[in-house]
C-alpha positions as CSV (number, residue, x, y, z in Angstrom):
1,X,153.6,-26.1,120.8
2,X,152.5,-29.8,120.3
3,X,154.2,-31.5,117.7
4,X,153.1,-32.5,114.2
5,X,152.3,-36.1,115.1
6,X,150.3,-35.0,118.4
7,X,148.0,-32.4,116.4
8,X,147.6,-35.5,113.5
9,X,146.8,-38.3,116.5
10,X,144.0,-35.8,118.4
11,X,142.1,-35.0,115.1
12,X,142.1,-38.6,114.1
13,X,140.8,-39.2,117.4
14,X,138.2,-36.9,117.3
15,X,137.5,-37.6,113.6
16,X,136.6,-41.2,114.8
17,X,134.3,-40.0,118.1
18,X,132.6,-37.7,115.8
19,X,132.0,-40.5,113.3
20,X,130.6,-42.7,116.3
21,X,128.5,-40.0,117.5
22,X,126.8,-39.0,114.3
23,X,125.9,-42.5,114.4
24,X,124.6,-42.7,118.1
25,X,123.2,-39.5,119.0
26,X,119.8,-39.6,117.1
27,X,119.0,-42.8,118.9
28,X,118.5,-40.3,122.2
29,X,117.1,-37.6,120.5
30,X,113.0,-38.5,119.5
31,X,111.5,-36.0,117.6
32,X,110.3,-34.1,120.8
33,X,107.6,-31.9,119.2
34,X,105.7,-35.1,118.1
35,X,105.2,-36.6,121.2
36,X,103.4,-35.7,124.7
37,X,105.6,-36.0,127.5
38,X,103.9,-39.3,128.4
39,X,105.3,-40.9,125.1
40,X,108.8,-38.9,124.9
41,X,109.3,-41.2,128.4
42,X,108.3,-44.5,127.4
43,X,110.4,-44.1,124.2
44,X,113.1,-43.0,126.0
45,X,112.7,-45.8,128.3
46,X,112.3,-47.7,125.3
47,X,116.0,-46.6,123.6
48,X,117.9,-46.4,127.3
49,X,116.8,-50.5,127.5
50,X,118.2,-51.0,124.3
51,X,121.4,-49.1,124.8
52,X,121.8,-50.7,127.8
53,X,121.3,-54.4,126.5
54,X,123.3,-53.5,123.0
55,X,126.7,-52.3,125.5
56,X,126.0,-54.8,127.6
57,X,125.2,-53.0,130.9
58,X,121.9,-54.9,131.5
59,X,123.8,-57.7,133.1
60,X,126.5,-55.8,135.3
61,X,126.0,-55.2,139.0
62,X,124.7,-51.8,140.2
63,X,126.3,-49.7,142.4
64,X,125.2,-49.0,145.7
């Protein structure tokens, strides 16, 4: 059985993911039932770019 400070350490970790998340997650989730599929892709295209540039993975190498 994990000790008191182990169970107090992975709930304040996953207190702060979930608090991240909440955040994040509606960014890559469009209201899907108001869009064609033509639009859904350009906006996700759209939000990916911005992810992308916001992290800062625009400018890193790809893998090959």
């Amino acid at each position: 059985m994990p000790a008191n400070s182990q169970v107090d350490s992975a709930a304040s970790g996953a207190q702060q993911f979930l608090s991240v998340f909440s955040a994040i997650s509606p960014h890559f989730r469009p209201r899907r039932h108001r869009l064609t599929a033509h639009d859904y892709r350009a906006e996700m295209d759209h939000r990916f770019t911005t992810w992308n540039q916001v992290t800062g993975v625009t400018g890193l190498p790809t893998a090959a």
